[in-house]
KOLRO-188582 format. One record per residue (C-alpha): residue in three letters; x, y, z. Coordinates in steps of 0.25 Angstrom, whole numbers, padded with zeros to 4 digits, always signed. Layout:
<zases>
alaXYZ ...
</zases>
This chain:
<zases>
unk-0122+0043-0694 unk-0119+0045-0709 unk-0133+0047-0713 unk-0141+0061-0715 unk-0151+0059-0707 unk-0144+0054-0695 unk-0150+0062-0682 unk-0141+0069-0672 unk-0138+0061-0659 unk-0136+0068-0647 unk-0127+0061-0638 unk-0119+0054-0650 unk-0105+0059-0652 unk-0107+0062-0667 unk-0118+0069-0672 unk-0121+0072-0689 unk-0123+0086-0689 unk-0133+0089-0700 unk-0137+0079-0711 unk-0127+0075-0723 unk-0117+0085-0714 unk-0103+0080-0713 unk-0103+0090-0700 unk-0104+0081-0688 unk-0103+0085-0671 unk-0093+0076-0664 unk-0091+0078-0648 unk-0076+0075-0646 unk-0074+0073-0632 unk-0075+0073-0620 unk-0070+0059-0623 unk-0056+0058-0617 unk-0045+0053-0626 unk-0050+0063-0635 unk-0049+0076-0629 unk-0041+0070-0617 unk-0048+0077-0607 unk-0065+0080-0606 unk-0068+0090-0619 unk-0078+0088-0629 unk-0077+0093-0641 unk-0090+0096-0650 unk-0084+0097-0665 unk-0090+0098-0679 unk-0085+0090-0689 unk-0086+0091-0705 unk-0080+0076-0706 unk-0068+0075-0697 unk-0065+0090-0696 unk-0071+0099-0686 unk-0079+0110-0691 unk-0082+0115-0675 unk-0079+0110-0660 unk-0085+0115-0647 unk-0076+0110-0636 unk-0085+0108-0622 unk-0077+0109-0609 unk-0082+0106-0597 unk-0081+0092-0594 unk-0071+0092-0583 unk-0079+0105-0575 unk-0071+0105-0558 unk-0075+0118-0556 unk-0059+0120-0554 unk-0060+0136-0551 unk-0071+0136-0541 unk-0065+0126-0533 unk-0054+0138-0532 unk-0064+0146-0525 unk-0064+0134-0514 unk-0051+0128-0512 unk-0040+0137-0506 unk-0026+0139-0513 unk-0021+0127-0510 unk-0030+0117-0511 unk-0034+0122-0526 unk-0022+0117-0531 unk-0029+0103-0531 unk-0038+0109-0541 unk-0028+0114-0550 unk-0022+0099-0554 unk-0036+0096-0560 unk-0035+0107-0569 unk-0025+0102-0579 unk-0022+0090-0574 unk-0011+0086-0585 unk-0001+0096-0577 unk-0008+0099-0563 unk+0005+0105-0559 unk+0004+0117-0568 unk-0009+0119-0561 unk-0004+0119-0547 unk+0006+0128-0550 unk-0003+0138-0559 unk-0013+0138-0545 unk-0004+0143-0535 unk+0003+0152-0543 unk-0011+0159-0546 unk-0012+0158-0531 unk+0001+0163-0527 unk+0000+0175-0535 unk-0013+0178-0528 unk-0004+0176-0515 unk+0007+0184-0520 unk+0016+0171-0516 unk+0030+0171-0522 unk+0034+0155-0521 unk+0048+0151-0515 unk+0060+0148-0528 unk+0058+0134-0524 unk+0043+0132-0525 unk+0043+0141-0540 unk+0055+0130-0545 unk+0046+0118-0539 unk+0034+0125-0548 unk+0040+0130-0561 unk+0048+0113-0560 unk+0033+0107-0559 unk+0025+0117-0569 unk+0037+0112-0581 unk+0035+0097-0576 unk+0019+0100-0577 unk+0023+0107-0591 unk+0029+0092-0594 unk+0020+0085-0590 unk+0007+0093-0596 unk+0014+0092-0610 unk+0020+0078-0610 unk+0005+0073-0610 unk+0001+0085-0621 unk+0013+0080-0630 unk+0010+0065-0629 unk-0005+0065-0632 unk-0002+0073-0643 unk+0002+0061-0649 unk-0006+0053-0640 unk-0020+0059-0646 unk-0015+0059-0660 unk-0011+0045-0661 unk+0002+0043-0654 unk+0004+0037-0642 unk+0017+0034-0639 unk+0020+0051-0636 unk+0010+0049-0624 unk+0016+0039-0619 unk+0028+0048-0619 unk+0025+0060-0613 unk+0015+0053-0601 unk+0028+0045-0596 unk+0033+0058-0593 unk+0023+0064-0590 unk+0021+0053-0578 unk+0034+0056-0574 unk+0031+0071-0573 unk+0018+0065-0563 unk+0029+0059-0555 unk+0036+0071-0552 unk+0025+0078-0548 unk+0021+0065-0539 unk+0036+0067-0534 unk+0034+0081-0530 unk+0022+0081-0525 unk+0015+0068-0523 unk+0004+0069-0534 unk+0005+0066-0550 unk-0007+0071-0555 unk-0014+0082-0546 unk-0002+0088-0540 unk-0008+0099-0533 unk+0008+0103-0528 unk+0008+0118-0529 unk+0003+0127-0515 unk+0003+0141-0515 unk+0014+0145-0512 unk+0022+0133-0513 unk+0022+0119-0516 unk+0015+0107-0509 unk+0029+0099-0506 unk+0042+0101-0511 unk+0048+0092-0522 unk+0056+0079-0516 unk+0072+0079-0517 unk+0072+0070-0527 unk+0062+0077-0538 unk+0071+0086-0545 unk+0080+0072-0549 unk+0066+0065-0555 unk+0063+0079-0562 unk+0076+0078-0569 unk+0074+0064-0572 unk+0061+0068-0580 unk+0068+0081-0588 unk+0078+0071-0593 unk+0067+0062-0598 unk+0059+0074-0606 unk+0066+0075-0618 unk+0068+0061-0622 unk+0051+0060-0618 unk+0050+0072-0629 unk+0059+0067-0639 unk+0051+0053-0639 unk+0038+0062-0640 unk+0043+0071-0652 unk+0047+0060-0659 unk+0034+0054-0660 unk+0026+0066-0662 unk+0035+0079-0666 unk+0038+0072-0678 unk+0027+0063-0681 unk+0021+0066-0694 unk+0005+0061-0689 unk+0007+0069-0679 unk+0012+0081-0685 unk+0001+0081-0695 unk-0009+0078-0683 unk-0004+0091-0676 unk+0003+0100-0685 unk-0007+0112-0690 unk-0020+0106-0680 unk-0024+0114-0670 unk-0019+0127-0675 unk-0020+0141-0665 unk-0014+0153-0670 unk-0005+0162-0661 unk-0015+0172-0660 unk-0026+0163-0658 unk-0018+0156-0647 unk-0019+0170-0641 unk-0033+0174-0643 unk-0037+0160-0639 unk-0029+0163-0625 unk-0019+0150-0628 unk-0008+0148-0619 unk+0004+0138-0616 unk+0008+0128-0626 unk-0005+0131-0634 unk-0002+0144-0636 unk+0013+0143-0638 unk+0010+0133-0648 unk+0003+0144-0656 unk+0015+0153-0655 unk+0013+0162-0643 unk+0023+0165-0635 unk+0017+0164-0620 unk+0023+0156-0608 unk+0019+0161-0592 unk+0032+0155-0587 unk+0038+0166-0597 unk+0028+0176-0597 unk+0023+0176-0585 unk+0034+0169-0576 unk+0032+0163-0563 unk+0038+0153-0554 unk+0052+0150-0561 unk+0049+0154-0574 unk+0051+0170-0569 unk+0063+0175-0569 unk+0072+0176-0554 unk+0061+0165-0550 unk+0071+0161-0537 unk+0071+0175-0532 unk+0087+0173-0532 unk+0089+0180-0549 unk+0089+0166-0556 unk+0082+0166-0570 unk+0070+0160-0571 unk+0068+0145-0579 unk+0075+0146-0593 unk+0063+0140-0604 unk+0058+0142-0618 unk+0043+0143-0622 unk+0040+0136-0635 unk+0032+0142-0644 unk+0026+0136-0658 unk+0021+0143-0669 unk+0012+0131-0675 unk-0001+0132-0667 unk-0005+0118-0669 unk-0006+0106-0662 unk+0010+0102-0666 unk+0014+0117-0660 unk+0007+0112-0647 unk+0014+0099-0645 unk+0026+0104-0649 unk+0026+0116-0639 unk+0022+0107-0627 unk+0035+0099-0631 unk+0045+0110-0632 unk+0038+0114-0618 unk+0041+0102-0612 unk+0056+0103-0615 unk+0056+0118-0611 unk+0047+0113-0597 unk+0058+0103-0594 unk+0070+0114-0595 unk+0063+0122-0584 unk+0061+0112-0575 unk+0076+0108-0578 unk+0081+0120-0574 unk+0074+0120-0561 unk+0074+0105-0555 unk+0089+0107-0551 unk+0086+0122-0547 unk+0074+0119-0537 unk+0078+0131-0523 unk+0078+0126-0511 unk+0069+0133-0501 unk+0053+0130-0497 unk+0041+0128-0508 unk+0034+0136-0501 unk+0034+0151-0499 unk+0035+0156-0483 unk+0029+0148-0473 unk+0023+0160-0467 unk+0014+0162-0480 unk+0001+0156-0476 unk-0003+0153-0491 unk+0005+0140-0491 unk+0005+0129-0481 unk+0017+0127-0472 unk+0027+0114-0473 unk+0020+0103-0468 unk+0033+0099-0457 unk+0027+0113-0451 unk+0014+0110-0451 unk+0017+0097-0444 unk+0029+0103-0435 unk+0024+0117-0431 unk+0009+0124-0427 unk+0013+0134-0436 unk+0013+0127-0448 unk+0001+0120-0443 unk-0008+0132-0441 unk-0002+0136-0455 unk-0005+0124-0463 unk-0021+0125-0454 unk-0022+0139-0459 unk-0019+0136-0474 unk-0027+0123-0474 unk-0039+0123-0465 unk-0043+0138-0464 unk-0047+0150-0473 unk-0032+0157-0466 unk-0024+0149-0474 unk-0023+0159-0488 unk-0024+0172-0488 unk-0021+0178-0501 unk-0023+0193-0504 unk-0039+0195-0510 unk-0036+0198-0525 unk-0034+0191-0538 unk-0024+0186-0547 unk-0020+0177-0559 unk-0007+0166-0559 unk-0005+0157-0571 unk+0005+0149-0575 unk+0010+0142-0589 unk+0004+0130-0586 unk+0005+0118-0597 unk-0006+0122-0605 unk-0004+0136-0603 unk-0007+0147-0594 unk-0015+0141-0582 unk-0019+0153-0572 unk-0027+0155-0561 unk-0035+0169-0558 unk-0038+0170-0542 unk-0046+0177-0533 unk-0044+0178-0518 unk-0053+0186-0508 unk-0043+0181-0497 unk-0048+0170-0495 unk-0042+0156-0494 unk-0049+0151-0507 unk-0047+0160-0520 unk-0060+0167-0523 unk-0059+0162-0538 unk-0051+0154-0545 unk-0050+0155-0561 unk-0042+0146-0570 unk-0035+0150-0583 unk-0034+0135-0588 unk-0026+0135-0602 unk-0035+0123-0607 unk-0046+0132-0605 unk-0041+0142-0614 unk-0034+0133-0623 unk-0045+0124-0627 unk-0054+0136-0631 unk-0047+0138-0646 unk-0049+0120-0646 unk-0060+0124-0657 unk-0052+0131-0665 unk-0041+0122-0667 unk-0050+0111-0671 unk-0060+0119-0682 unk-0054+0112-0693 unk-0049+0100-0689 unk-0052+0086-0690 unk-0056+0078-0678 unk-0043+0073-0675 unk-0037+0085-0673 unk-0045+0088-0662 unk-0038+0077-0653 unk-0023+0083-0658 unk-0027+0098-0655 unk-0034+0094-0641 unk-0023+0089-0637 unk-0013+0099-0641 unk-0023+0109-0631 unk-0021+0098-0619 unk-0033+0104-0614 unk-0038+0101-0600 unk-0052+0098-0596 unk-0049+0102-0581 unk-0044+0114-0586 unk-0055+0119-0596 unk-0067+0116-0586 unk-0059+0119-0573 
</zases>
């Protein structure tokens, strides 16, 4: 459609804008290995460069928070790993501690270790798939294929821990749904020594690789500020130099200090922070994260407390062992309370607000109880959500094959925009 007088199609992908106009409309999306996940993207183009871009969400709509309003505690859980579903983990564990600061439940040291060791394995393994399609969507390959092997080995030990690999659904409040075998903490050492050789091979494709440097260095730019007043959090916003992390902020589980109740320190760790703002500084940052993510769980693996997961059996929030509930007609009545009636939560009528530093950034949770055994509403703060609001920004200016390059440097989730 080169001509003048070519009409506007409806239903085509491109459309002439207006005759002997180089401006053209080109729906981008919601075609997968694109955006790799369901966003459309409506841009302007003068040529190859955009001039404007709408995004349209929407395409991936659960209905995730009023399905809060109809599950109990417990069985929401299920939800969360269909949210961001690249580290489902993180979800879990953001849900429950929403839900336990509702309860005013202080977990036991050995379910807090378990937690804090999984979120950094869920850090790892949301990162190692960002790091490699950044090469992956610009052109090289052979970085994706790095960072997934590992990243299966992360799906692994989470099957090992607790018998799923992708929709994990392991937290409970209060506790965890099992506890880890004898022979975990020897597989997760095994993975930690295989990390930095998996990086090294990573940056020696990418780090220094002059296409990719000029594919990445410069696109995509958010200023400090902006990253503020846009909301950004996470690897986005530290990316843009600001200095915020929940696990130093605002800590919780073993990233607060005299986590064990017994005086010792919380997890040693540095935050990495960039000052470039662009699609590089992202990458970049993720990396460094991942190093930092596999020192924490370093320092715990060997340091996991004896004692029970969950908190004491006498709270009715959590469900009893199952050797009780299978040996004794308390923990029976206990686990038909919790499971099969509305007595089995009984948190106080109020509100409150837990979130954690998830990969992406802060993932919170806003809930509502009115005492009953379902919250009366549940509201999500997803960091995809957030994030992608400023995507239009970052691409004004650019050509069409930046947009791949900065979409991915966002690792936006569908699930977590349309919730």
């Amino acid at each position: 459609m080169t001509t003048d007088t070519a009409p506007q199609m409806q239903g085509t992908t491109v459309v002439q804008e207006e005759p002997g106009s180089d401006r053209w409309v080109l729906n981008f999306g919601p075609q997968h290995p694109a955006t790799h996940t369901t966003l459309r993207l409506v841009m302007e183009l003068d040529g190859e460069r955009v001039i404007s871009c709408t995004p349209h969400i929407g395409y991936l709509h659960s209905g995730f928070e009023k399905l809060g309003e109809h599950l109990n505690y417990n069985q929401y859980v299920v939800v969360t790993d269909r949210m961001n579903y690249i580290s489902p983990m993180a979800n879990n564990i953001a849900w429950h501690h929403a839900c336990e600061k509702l309860f005013g439940i202080d977990l036991t040291p050995r379910c807090k270790v378990l937690r804090t060791i999984i979120a950094e394995l869920a850090r790892i393994q949301d990162h190692l798939l960002n790091v490699g399609t950044a090469g992956l969507d610009l052109g090289g390959f052979t970085a994706f294929l790095f960072g997934f092997n590992e990243r299966e080995t992360v799906n692994d030990l989470f099957e090992e821990i607790c018998g799923h690999r992708f929709t994990t659904s392991y937290t409970r409040v209060g506790g965890l749904s099992q506890d880890m075998p004898d022979v975990w903490p020897a597989h997760v050492k095994d993975f930690l020594k295989a990390i930095p050789k998996v990086l090294g091979e990573i940056e020696s494709l990418l780090t220094r690789n002059r296409i990719f440097i000029e594919r990445t260095k410069g696109v995509g730019y958010l200023s400090h500020d902006d990253a503020i007043d846009w909301g950004w959090t996470g690897p986005l916003a530290r990316a843009s130099g600001v200095r915020r992390d929940l696990r130093k902020d605002e800590p919780y589980l073993c990233y607060a200090d005299n986590w064990d109740g017994k005086g010792a320190s919380g997890v040693d760790f540095k935050v990495p922070v960039a000052t470039g703002g662009d699609v590089l500084a992202r990458y970049l940052v993720r990396l460094e994260e991942i190093r930092q993510s596999a020192e924490i769980v370093e320092q715990l693996i060997d340091n996991v407390p004896a004692g029970p997961i969950d908190v004491l059996p006498g709270e009715k929030q959590t469900l009893p062992d199952k050797n009780a509930v299978y040996t004794s007609i308390e923990g029976l009545i206990h686990h038909f309370e919790t499971i099969m009636t509305n007595r089995g939560f009984e948190p106080p009528v109020g509100e409150a607000y837990g979130a954690t530093e998830a990969p992406n950034g802060e993932l919170g949770f806003y809930l509502i109880s009115d005492g009953g055994n379902t919250p009366y509403r549940a509201r999500c703060r997803p960091p995809s959500f957030i994030c992608y609001q400023a995507f239009s920004d970052l691409l004004v200016g650019h050509q069409v094959s930046d947009a791949v390059a900065i979409l991915g440097s966002l690792n936006i989730i569908a699930a977590e925009l349309d919730r």
